[in-house]
The first five atom37 places (N, CA, C, CB, O) and aatype in JSON, in Angstrom:
{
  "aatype": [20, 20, 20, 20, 20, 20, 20, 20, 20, 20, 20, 20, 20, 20, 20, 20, 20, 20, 20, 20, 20, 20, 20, 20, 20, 20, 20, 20, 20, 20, 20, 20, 20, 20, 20, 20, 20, 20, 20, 20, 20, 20, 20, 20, 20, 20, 20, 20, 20, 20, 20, 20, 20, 20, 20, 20, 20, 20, 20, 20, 20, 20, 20, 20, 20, 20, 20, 20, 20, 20, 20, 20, 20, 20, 20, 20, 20, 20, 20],
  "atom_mask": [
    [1, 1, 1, 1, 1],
    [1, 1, 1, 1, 1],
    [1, 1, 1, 1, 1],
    [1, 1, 1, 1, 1],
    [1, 1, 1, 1, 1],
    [1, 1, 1, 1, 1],
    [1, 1, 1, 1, 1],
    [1, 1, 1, 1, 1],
    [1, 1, 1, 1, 1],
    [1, 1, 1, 1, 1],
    [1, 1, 1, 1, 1],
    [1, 1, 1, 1, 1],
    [1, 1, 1, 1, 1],
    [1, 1, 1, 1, 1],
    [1, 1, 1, 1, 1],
    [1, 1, 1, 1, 1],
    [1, 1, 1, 1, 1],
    [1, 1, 1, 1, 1],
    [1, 1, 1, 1, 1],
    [1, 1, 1, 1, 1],
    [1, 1, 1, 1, 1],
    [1, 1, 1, 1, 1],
    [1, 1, 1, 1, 1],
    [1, 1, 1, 1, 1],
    [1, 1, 1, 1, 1],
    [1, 1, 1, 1, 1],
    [1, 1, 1, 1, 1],
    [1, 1, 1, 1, 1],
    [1, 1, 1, 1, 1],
    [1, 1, 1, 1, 1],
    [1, 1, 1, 1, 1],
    [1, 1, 1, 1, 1],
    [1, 1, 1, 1, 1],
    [1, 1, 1, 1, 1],
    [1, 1, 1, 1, 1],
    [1, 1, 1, 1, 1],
    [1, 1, 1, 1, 1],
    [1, 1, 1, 1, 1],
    [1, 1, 1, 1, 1],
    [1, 1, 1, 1, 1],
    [1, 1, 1, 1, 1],
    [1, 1, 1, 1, 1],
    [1, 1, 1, 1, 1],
    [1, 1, 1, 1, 1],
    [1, 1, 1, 1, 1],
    [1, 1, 1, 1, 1],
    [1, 1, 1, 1, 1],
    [1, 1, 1, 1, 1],
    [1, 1, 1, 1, 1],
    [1, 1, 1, 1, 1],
    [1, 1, 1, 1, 1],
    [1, 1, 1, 1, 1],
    [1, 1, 1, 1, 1],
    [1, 1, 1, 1, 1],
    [1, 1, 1, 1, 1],
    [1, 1, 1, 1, 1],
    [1, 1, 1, 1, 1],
    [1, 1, 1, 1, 1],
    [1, 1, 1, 1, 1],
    [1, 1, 1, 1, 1],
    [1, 1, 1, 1, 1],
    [1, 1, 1, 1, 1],
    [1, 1, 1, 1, 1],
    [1, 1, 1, 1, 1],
    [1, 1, 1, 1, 1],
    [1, 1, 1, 1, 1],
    [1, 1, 1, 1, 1],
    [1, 1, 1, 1, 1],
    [1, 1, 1, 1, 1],
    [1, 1, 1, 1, 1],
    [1, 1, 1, 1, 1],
    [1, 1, 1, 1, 1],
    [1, 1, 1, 1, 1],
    [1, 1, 1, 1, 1],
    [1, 1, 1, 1, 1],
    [1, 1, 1, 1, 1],
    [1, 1, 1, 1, 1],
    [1, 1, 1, 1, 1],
    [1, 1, 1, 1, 1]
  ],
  "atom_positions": [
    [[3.07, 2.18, -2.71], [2.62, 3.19, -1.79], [2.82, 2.69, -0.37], [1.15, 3.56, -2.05], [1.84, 2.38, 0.32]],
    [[4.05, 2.59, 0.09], [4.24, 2.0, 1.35], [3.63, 3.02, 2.12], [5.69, 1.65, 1.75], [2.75, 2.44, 2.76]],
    [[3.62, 4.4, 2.46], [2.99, 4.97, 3.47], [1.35, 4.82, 3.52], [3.4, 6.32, 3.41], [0.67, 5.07, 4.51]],
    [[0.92, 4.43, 2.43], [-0.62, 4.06, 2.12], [-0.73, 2.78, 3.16], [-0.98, 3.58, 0.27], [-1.51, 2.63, 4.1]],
    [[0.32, 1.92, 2.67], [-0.2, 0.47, 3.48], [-0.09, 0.61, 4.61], [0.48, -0.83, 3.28], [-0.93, 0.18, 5.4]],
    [[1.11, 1.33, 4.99], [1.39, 1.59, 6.87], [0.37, 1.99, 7.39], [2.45, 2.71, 7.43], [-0.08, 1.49, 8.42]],
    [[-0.19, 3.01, 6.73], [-1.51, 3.75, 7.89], [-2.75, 2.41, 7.14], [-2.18, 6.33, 7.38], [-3.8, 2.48, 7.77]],
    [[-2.78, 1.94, 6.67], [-4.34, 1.14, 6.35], [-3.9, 0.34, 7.87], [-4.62, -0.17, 4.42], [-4.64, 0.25, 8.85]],
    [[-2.59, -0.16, 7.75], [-2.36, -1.41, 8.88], [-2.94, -1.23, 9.9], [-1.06, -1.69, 9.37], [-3.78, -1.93, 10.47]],
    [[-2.04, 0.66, 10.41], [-2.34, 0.8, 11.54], [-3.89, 0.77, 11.92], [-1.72, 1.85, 11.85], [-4.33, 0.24, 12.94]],
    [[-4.56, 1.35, 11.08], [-6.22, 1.79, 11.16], [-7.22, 0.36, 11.59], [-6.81, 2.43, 9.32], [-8.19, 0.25, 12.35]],
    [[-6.25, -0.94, 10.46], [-7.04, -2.02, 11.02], [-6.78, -2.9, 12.39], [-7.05, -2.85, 10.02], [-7.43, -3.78, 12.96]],
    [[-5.64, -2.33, 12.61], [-5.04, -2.48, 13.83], [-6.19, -1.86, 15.04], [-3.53, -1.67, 13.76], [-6.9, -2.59, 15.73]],
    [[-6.18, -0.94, 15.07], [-6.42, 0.01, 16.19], [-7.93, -0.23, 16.07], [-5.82, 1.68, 16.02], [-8.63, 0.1, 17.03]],
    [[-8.54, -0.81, 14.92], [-9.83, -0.53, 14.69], [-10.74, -2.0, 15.52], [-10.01, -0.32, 12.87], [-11.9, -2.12, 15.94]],
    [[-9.62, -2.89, 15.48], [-10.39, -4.29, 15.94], [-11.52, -4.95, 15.27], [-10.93, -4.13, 17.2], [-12.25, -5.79, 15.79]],
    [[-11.64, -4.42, 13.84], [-12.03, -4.78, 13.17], [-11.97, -6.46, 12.38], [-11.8, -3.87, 12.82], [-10.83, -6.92, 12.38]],
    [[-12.71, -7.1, 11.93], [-12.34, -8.12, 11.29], [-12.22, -7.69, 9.85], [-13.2, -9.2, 11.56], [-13.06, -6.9, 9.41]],
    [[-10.88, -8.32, 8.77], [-10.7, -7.71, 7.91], [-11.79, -8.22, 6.59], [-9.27, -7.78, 7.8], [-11.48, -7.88, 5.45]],
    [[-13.08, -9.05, 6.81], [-13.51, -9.35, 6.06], [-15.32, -8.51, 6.54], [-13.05, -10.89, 5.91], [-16.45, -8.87, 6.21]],
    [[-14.76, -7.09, 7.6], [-15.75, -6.22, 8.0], [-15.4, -4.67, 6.71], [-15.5, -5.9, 10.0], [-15.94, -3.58, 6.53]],
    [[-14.42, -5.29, 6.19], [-13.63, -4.1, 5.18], [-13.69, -3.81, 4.11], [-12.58, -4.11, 5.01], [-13.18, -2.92, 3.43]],
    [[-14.78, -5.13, 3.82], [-14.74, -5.52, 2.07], [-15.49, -4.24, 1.18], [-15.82, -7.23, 1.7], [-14.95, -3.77, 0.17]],
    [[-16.39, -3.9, 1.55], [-17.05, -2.16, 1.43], [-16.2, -1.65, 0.72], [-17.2, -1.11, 2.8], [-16.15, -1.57, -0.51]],
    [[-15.27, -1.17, 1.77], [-14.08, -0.16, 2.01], [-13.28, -0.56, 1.07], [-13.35, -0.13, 3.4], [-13.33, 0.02, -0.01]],
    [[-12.66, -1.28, 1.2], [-11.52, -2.21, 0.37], [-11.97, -1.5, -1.55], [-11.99, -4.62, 0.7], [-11.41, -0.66, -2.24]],
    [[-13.25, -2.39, -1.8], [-13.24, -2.07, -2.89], [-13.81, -0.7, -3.34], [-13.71, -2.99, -3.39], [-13.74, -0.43, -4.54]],
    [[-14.32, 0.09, -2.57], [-14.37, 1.27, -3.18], [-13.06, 2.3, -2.94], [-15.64, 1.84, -2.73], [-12.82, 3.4, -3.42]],
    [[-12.33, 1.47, -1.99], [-10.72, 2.49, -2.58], [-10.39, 1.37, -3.62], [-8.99, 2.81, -1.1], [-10.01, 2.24, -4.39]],
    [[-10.24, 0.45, -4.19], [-10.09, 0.29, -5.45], [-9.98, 0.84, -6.55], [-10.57, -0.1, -5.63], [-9.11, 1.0, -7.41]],
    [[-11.82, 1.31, -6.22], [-12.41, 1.67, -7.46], [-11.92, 3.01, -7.72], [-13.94, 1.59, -7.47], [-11.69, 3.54, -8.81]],
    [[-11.76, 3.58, -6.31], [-11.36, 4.87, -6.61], [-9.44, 5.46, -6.86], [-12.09, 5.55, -5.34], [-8.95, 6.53, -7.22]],
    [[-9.12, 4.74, -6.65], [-7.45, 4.25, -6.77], [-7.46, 3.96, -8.5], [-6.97, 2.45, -5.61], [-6.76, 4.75, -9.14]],
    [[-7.99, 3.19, -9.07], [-8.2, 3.17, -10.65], [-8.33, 4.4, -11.47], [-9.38, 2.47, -10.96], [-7.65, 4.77, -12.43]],
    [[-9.54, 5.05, -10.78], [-9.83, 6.35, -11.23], [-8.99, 7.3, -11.06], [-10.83, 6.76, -10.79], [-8.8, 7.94, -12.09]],
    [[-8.46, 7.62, -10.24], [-7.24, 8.5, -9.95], [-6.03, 8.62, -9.69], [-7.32, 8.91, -9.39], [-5.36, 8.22, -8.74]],
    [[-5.73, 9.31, -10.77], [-3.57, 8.76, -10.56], [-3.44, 9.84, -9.46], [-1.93, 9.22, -12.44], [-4.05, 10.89, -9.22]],
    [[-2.09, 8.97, -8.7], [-1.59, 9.51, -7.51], [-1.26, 10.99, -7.91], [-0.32, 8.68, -6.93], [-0.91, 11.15, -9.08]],
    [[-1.33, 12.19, -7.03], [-1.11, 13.57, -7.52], [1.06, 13.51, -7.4], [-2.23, 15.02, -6.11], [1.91, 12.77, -6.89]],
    [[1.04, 14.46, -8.03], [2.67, 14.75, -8.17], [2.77, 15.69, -8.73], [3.57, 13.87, -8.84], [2.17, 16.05, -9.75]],
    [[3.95, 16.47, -7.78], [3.94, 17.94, -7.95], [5.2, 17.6, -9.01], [4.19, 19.1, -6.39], [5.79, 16.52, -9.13]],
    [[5.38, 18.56, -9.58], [6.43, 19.05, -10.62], [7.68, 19.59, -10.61], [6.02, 19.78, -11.19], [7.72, 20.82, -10.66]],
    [[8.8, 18.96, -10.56], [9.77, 19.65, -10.01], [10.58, 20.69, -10.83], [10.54, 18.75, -9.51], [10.9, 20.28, -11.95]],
    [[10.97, 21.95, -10.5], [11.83, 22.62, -11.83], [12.91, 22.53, -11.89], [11.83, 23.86, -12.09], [13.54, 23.12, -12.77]],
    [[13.6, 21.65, -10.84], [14.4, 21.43, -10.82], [14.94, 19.72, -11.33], [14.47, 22.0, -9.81], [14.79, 18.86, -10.46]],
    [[15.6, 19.21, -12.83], [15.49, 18.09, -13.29], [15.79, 17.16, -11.91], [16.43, 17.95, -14.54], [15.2, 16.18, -11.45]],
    [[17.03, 17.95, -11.43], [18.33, 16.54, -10.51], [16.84, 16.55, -9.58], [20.63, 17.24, -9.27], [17.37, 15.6, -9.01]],
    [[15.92, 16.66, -9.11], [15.27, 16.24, -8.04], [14.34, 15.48, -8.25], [14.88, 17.08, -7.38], [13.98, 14.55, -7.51]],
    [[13.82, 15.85, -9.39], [12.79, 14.7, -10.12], [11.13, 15.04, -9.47], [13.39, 12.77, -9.58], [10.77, 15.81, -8.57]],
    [[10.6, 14.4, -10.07], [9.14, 14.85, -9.51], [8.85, 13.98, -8.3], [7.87, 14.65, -10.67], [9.46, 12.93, -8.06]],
    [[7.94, 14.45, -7.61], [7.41, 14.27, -5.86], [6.08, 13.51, -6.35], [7.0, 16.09, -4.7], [5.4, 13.87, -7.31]],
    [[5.82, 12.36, -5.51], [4.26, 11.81, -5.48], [3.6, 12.81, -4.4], [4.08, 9.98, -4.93], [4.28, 13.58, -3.72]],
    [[2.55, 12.72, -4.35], [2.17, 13.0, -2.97], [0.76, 11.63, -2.17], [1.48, 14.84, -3.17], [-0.43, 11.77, -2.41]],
    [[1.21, 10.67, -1.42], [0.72, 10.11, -1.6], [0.05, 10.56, 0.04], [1.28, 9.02, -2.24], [-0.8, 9.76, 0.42]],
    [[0.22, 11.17, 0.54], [-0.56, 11.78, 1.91], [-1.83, 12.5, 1.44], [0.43, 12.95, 2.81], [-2.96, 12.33, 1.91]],
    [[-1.49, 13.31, 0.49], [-2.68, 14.19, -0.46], [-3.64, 12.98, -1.45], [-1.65, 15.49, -1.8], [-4.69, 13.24, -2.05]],
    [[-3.1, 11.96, -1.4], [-4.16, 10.93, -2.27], [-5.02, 10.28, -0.86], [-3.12, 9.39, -3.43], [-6.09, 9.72, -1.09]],
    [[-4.7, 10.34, 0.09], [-5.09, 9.31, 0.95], [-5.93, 10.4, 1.55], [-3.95, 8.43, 1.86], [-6.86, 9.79, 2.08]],
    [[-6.17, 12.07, 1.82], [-7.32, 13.0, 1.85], [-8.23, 12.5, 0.82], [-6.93, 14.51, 1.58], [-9.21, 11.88, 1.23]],
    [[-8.06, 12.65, -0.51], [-8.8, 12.44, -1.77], [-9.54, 11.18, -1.9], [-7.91, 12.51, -2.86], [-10.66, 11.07, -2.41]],
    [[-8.71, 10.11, -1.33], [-9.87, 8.99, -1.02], [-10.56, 8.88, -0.29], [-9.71, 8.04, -0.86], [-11.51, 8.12, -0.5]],
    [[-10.41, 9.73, 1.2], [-11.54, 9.49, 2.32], [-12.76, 10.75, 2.04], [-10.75, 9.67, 4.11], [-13.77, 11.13, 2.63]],
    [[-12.18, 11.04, 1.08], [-12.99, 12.09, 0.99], [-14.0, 12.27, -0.49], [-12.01, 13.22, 1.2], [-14.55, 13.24, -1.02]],
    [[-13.91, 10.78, -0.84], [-14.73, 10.28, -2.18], [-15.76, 10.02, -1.69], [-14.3, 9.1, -3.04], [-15.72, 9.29, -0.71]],
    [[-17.21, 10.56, -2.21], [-18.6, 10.06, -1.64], [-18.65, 8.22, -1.41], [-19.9, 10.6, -2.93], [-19.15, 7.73, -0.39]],
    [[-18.04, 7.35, -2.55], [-17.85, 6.02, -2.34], [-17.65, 5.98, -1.12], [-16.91, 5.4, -3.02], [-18.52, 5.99, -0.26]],
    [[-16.26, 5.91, -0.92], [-15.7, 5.78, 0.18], [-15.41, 6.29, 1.51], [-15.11, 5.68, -0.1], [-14.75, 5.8, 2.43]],
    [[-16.2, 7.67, 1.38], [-16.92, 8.2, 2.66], [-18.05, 7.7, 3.15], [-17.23, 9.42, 2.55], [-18.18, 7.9, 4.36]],
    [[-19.45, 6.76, 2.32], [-20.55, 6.26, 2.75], [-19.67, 4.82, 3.7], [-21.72, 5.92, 1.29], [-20.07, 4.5, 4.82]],
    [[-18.6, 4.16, 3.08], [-18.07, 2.78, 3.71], [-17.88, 3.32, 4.92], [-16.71, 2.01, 3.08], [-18.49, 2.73, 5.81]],
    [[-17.06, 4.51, 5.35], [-16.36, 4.72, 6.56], [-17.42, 5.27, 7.52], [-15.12, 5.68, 6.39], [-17.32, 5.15, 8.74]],
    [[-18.62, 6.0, 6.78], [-20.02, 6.06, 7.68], [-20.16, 4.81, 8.57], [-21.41, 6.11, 6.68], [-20.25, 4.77, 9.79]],
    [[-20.17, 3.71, 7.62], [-20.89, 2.23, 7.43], [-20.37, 1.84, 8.65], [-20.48, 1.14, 6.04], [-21.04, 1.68, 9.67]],
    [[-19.15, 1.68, 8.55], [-17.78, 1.64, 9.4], [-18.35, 2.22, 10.69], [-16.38, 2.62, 8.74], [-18.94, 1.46, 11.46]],
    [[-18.22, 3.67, 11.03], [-18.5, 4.23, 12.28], [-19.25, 4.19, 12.34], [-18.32, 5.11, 12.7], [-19.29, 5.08, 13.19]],
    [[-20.61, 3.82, 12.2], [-21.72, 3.11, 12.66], [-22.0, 1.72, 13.93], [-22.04, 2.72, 11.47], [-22.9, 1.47, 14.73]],
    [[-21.15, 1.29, 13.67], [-20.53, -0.31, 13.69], [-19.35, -0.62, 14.74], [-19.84, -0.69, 12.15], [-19.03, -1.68, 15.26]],
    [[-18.62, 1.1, 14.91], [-17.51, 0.81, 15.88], [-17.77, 1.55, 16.82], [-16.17, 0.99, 15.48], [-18.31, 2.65, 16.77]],
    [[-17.07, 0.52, 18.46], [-17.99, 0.84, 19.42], [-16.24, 1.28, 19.92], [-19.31, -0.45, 20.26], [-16.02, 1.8, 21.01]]
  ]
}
């Protein structure tokens, strides 16, 4: 999921965070990454093959009660 890792980078980038302020976060997208296979639409067409959607997984995780209480936790914390 390279577009997954690009935006985590940027986020810890921009966030000035220390990455051991993440551990929360970290593992409840884990937990929730286990639980849910990446969505993928269906193509009807064979030669194109099926689509991930990994922009639509990365809504679905910020938007897991888990991992919406971390990013509370989070903006609590960032000034």
């Amino acid at each position: 999921m390279d577009q997954g890792d690009a935006f985590a980078s940027a986020v810890l980038q921009r966030s000035q965070l220390h990455p051991d302020e993440l551990t929360g976060l970290i593992d409840a997208v884990k937990i929730f990454s286990e639980q849910n296979p990446l969505p993928v639409v269906r193509s009807e067409n064979l030669a194109d093959g099926d689509k991930t959607l990994p922009v639509l997984f990365c809504t679905e995780v910020i938007y897991d009660s888990a991992v919406r209480t971390e990013i509370d936790k989070l903006r609590a914390n960032y000034h």
